[in-house]
N, C-alpha and C positions, 0 to 999 in steps of 0.2 A: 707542763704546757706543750712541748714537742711533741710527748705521747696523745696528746689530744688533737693535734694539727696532725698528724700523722692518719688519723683514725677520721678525722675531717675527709681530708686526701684520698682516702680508700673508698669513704661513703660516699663522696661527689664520682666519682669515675665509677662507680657499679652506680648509680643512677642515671647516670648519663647512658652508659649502653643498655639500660634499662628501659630510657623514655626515645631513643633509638629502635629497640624494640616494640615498645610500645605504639610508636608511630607509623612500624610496619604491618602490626595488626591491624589498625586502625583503616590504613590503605587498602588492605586486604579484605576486612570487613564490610569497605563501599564499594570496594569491584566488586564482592559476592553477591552485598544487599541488590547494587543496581543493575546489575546482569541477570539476576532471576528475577527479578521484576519484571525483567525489559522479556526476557523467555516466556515467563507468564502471560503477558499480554498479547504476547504473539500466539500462543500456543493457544488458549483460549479467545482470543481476539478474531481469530482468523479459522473458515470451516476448513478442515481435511488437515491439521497441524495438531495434534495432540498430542504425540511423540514430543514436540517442544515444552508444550509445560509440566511432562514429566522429568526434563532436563530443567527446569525453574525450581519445579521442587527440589530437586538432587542439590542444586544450586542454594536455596533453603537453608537445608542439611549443613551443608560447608559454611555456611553462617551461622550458623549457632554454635558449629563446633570450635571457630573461627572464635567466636563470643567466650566461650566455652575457657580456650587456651589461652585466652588476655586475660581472665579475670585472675590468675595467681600472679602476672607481672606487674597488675595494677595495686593488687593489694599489699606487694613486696615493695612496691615504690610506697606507699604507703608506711608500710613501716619503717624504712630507710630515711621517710622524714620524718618519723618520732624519732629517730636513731639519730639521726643530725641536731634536733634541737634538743638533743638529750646533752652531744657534745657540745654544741655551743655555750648552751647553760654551763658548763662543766668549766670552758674557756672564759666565761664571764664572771664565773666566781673569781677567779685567779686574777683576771685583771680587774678586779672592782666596776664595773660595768653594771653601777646600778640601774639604769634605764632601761637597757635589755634583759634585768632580771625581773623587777618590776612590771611584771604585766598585769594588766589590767583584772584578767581571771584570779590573778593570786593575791592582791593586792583585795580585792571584795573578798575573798575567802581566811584573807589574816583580820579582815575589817570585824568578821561576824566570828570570830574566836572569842569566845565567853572568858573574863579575867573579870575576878574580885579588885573592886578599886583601886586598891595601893598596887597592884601588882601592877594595873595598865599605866599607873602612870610612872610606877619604877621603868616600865618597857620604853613609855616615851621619853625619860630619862637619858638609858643608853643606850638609845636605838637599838633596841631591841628585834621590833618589828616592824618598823615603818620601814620607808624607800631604801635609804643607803644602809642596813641594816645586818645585826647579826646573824638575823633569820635568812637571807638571801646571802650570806655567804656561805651560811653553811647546809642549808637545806637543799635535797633534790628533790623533795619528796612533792608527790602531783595530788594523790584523792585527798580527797577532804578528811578523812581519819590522820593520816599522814601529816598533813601539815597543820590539824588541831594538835597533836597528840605533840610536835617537837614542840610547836609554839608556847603550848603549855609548862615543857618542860624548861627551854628557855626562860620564859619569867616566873616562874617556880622556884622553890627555896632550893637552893645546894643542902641534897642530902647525902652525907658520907658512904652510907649505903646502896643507895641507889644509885648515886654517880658510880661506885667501885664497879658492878653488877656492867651498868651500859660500857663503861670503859673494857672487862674484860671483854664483854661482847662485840665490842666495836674494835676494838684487837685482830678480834679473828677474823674479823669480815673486812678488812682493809687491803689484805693481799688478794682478796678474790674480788678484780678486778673486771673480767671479765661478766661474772657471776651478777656483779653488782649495773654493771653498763646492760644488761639485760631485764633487769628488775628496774632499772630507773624508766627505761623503755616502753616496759609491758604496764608498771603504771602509769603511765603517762597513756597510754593506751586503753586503760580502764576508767578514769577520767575522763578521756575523751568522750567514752560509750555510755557510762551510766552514771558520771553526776556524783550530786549529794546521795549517800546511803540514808542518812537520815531520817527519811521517809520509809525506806523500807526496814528500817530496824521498828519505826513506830507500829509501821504493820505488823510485822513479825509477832512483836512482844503485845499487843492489844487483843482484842478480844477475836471471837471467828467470827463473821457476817452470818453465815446459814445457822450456826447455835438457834437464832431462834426465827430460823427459816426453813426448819428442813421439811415443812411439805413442799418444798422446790424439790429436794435432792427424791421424797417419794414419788412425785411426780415427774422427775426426769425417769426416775426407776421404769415407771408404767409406759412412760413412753416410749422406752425400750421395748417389751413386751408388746405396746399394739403395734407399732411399726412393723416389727418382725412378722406379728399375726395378717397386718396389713396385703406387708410385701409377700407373704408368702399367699396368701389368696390371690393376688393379682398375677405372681408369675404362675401356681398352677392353673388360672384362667385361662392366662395365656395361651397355655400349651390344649387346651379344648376342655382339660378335665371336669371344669365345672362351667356353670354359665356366664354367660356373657352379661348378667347382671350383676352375677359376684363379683365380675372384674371392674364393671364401671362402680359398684358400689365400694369397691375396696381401695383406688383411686380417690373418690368422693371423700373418703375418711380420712388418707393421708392426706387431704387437701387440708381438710379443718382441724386435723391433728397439726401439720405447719403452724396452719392459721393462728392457732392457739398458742405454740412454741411461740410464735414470731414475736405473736402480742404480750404477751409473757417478758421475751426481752426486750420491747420498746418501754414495756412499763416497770418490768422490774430487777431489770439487770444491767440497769446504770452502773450502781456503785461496783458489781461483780467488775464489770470491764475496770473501775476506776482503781481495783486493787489488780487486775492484772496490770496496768499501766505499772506500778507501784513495784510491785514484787519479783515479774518480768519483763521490765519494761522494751525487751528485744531478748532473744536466743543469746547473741552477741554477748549484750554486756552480764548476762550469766555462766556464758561461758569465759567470759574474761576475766570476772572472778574467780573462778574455780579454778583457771590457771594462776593467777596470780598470789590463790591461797595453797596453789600445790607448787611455788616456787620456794614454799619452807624444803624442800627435799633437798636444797643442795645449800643447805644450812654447814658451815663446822663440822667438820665430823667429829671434833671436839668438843661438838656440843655434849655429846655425853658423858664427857668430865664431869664431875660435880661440882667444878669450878662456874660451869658454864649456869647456872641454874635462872636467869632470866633466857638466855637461849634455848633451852629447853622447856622451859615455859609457855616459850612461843609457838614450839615445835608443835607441842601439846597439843595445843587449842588450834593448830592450822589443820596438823597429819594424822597425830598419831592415833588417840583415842574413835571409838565406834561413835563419837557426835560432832567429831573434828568439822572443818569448815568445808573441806576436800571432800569429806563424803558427806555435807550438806547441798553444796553447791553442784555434787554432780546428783545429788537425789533431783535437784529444783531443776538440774539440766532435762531430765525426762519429764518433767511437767512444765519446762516452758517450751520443750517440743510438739506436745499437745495444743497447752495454748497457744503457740507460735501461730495456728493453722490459718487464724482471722484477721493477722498482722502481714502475710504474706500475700503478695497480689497471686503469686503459682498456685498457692493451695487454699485462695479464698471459695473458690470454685469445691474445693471437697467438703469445706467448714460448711458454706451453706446449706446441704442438704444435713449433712450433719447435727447442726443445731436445730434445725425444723425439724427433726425427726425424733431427735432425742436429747434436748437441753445440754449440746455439749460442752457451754460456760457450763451449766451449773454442774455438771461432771467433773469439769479441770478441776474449778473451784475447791472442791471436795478433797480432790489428791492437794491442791494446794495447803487446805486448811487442816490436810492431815498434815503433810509439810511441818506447819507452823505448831500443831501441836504438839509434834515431834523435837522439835527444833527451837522452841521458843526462850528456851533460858542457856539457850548456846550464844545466839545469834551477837548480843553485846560484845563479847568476849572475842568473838572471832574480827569484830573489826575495831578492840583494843589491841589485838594479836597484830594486825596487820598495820598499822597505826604505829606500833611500837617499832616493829621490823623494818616500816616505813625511815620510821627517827633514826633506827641502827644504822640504818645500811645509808643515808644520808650523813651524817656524823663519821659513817666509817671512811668515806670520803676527800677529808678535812684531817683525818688521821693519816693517810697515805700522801696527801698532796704537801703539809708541811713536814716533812720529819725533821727538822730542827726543834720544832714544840716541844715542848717536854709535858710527860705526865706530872700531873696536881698532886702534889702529897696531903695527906691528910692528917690531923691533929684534932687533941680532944676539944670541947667545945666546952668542958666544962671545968679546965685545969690552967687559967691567964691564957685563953684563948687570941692569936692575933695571925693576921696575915702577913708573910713575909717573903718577898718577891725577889729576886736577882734577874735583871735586863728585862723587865715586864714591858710589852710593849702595845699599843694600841692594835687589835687586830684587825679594823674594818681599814688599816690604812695599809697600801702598799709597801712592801717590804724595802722598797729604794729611799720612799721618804719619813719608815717609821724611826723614831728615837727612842733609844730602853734607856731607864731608867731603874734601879734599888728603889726600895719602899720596902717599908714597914707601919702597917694598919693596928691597932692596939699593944698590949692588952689592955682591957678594960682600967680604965683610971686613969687612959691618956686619951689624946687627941690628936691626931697628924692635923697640923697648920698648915695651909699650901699658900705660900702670899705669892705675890709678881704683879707684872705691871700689864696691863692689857694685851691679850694676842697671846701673851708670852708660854702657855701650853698647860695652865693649870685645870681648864676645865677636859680638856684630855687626859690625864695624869686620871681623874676620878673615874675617869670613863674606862680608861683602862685598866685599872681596878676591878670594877662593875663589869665590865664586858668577861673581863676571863674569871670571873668569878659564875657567870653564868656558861663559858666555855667548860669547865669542868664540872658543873652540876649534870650537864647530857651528857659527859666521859669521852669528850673530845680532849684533845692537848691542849695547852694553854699556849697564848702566844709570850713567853717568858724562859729564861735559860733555867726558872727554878721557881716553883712557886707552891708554897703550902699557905692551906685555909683550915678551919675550921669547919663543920657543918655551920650554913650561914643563911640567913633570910637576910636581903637585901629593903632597903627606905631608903628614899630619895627624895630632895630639891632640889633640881637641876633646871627643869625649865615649868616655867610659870606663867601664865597668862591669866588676866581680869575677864572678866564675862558683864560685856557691858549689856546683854539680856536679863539676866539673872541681877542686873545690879550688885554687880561682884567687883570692887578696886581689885588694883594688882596688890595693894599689901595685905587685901585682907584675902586674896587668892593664897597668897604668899604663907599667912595665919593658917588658913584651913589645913594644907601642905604639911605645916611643920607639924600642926597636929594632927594628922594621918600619924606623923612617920614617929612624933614621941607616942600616941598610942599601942602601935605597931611594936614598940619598941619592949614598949610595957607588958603588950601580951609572950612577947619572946622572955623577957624575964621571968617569966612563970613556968618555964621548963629549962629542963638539964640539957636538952641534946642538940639544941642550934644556937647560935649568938645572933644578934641585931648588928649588920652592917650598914650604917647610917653615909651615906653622902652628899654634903650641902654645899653648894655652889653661890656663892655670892648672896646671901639670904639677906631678906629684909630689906631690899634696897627700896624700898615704895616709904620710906618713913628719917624723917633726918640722923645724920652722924651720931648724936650722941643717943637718942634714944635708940637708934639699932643697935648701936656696941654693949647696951643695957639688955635688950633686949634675946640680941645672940647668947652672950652668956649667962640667959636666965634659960633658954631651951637646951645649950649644951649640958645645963644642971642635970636638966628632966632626964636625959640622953647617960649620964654617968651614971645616976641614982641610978636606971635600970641595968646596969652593966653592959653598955652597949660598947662598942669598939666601931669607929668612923672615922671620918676625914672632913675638913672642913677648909674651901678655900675662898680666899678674900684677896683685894687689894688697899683694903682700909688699912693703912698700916699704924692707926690709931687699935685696931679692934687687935692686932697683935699686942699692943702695950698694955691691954688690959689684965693685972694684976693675978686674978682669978684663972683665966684663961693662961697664960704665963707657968702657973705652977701647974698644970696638966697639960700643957702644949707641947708638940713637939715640931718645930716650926722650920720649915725646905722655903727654897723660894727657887722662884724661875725669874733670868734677868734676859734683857735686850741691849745691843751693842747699836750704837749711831755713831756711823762713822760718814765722810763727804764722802761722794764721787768721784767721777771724774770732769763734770761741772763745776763741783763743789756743794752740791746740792745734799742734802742731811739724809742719809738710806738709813732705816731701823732692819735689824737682820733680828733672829733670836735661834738660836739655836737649842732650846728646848731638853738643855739639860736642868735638873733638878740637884741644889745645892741646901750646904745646910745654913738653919740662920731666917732670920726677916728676910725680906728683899729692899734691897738697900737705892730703890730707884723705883720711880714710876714716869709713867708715858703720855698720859691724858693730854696736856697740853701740848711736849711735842707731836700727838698725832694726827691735834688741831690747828697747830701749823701746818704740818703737813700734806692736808688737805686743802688746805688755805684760807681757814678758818681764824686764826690766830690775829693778835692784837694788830692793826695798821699803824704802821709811820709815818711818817712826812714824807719819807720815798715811794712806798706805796699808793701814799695819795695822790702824789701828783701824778704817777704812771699810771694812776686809775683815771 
């Protein structure tokens, strides 16, 4: 945190002498402008002054050069405020500052992340990705590959191998500090410029436009050829060599030669501009690609361990290979300099004659769609590459900022697989008010019982569980002094709502749920290499005491038969007595202390430790006193 106010500190005071600066151009800029205006006017204003409005021009000159010398302090202010809310971002993970993480743009961008069923609602489970969320603590990451690519891995099953892989990779990228506050920067920078890729990946990989148009590309050909014949009759006209009728009739030609250009792209060179919009949609944000895919260079230099082989990987597909992204993105750099010409107010002026003369859409075009034919079974892969790099070097972040975390050990999935924790502790909550707690999650043929009495931290306990179980799937640390899993696909009922559109009750909400998660469960049964980690939270409450307690122990059935290994918490401290449940439970509780005031008024405290055993108390009704719901007296009455 220090290190980040510190680097606050440094970036406020270099912008400040920065827009000090700027403010002096600025001043400088309106004495030049309105001083040679004012010289002009006089100098041409007035007969026998002409001498002055060649001092207006001079004057001119100093204003543009004036223009000229502001534009790098504008664009350095500029980046100084990506660089700020790169830091602040950094500052509001650390203090859980969901509201200023949650902005609006990213908040629509986790909205439209594609997840299979069960996974979105495993997510909405344990906040995953919504507002206060795991994804905004741990992510920096800006373009939209970036924060599909964590998002996904986040509600993604915990793979052994794949966790190990990001973990070594997210090792090395944790001390390159620097390295990484510059990549957070530059993409946040390339998000700003060019958006969703999305579209220009579908270009990329779809078909060419001119394939089955190229008497455009012959006919821009020919108009090459008579321009040239055009122009070169008119200028040796010019000079007397031939007549004065060659010259007007050679004029006359490049007129309807235009003519025809013009019309040509009013009628058919719509979609041409609508894949330049697409593909470059400005110089800018292809050139801001191309840096951001050549910021693989100061990757590890450990990456060529063979340890390192997702980072290397990366490298592949960004640097190194002759179809890398680097030398994609600076091929496209020279064909959106071309097309650039029509998008520029400076050089619309060259494009015009240009395009009337010789089809110069359908020329860019052309290098474009060689581009793409070049390029087309790269392009995926380079904004997987970057996407992935995105997730590392967010993650690596989360690795440097806690070092008390410990790395996730791993264990077989296929040998009484179970999860077993020392001091595990909720990660989205501050480290002043979290409580760690021991736990133990399977193996298969038991059940963790979590009972306690309302408030008392049981639906925390599964969440953090859930949460660092998806912490160590991306090869982040776990927030726990110790913690091994097996490979693990995560099912959940945690939270439930009715759908009074669909005519959905909350218990038969409740129904569909558990059957998501015993299906789910079923299909993990059918392989060796990941187990079913199931977490139910207060299930079946839409339906009375005795048939839910029938009912609970008829889904935990489903839940054993596939050898799943879960958690299950309750306050029904009937559903703990249940016989069945009893001989595979292994049963923790959380309690609450009521002790008076200094009123004497009744305060419930809970301190949030997890013991072993039923829980030998419940709060329901003292919490309806409490609030002042509770039975009335005769002393009540009458003070009512």
């Amino acid at each position: 945190m220090e290190r980040y106010q510190t680097q606050l500190k440094s970036i406020d005071n270099e912008r400040e002498a920065l827009r000090i600066k700027d403010r002096q151009f600025s001043k400088i800029r309106a004495i030049l402008f309105l001083v040679s205006v004012a010289f002009l006017v006089v100098g041409y204003g007035f007969d026998g002054l002409p001498y002055v409005g060649w001092i207006g021009w001079g004057g001119l000159v100093l204003f543009l050069a004036a223009v000229t010398a502001n534009e790098p302090v504008r664009e350095k202010l500029e980046e100084l405020g990506r660089h700020r809310s790169v830091v602040r971002r950094l500052v509001a993970r650390l203090e859980r500052d969901w509201d200023r993480l949650s902005t609006k743009t990213l908040a629509k961008s986790l909205a439209e992340v594609e997840l299979p069923g069960h996974r979105r609602d495993v997510a909405s489970d344990l906040d995953l990705l919504g507002h206060a969320s795991l994804f905004h603590l741990v992510s920096m990451a800006a373009t939209t590959p970036g924060i599909r690519t964590l998002a996904n891995w986040l509600a993604g099953p915990a793979e052994e191998n794949d966790a190990k892989q990001r973990w070594i990779a997210v090792n090395a990228l944790a001390p390159m500090r620097e390295e990484r506050l510059r990549f957070y920067t530059l993409a946040r920078q390339v998000a700003d410029s060019s958006g969703d890729p999305e579209n220009f990946i579908k270009w990329a990989t779809g078909p060419a436009w001119l394939a089955k148009r190229n008497w455009l590309v012959l006919w821009s050909n020919v108009s090459v050829i008579l321009a040239g014949i055009f122009l070169f009759l008119a200028v040796i006209s010019g000079f007397g060599l031939l007549t004065a009728q060659i010259f007007i009739g050679s004029l006359i030609a490049m007129g309807c030669l235009i003519a025809i250009n013009m019309a040509l792209t009013t009628l058919m060179l719509g979609p041409a501009h609508a894949i330049f919009a697409i593909a470059m949609a400005n110089r800018r944000a292809v050139s801001d690609y191309e840096e951001i895919f050549s910021s693989a260079e100061w990757l590890p230099k450990s990456a060529q361990d063979s340890n390192q082989t997702f980072l290397n990987q990366i490298s592949d597909r960004m640097l190194s290979n002759d179809r890398s992204a680097q030398t994609g993105m600076r091929a496209l750099q020279k064909v959106a300099a071309a097309g650039g010409l029509r998008q520029s107010a400076g050089t619309f002026l060259i494009y015009l004659p240009l395009q009337g003369l010789m089809l110069w859409d359908v020329r860019v075009l052309k290098r474009l769609e060689n581009w793409q034919a070049e390029y087309a079974t790269e392009v995926v892969g380079w904004f997987e590459a970057l996407g992935e790099l995105e997730s590392l070097i967010s993650v690596a972040a989360v690795r440097d900022e806690y070092p008390s975390w410990s790395k996730p050990e791993w264990v077989s999935a296929s040998d009484s697989p179970a999860i077993a924790a020392t001091a595990i502790g909720h990660p989205l909550l501050a480290d002043g008010s979290r409580v760690c707690n021991d736990v133990q999650v399977g193996p298969p043929g038991t059940i963790l019982l979590v009972t306690g009495s309302n408030m008392s931290g049981k639906s925390t306990m599964l969440r953090s569980v859930g949460l660092n179980v998806a912490l160590a799937a991306v090869g982040a640390p776990v927030c726990a002094k110790k913690f091994c899993l097996p490979s693990t696909e995560l099912a959940t009922s945690i939270r439930v709502s009715d759908n009074v559109a669909e005519g959905v009750s909350f218990y038969m909400a409740e129904l569909k749920r558990l059957k998501s998660v015993v299906e789910h469960a079923r299909e993990m049964s059918r392989t060796n290499d990941r187990v079913c980690l199931f977490l139910l939270d207060e299930i079946l409450q839409g339906t009375n005491s005795r048939e839910r307690q029938i009912a609970v122990v008829q889904v935990l059935r489903h839940l054993m038969d596939y050898q799943s290994i879960g958690a299950i918490s309750t306050h029904d401290l009937e559903l703990a007595d249940e016989p069945e449940l009893q001989a595979v439970g292994h049963a923790v509780h959380f309690r609450e202390t009521i002790r008076p005031d200094a009123s004497g008024n009744e305060q419930m405290t809970f301190d949030y430790k997890m013991r072993e055993g039923v829980s030998p108390t419940t709060n329901a009704l003292r919490l309806l006193e409490m609030v002042g719901l509770g039975e009335e007296t005769d002393a009540t009455r009458k003070s009512g």
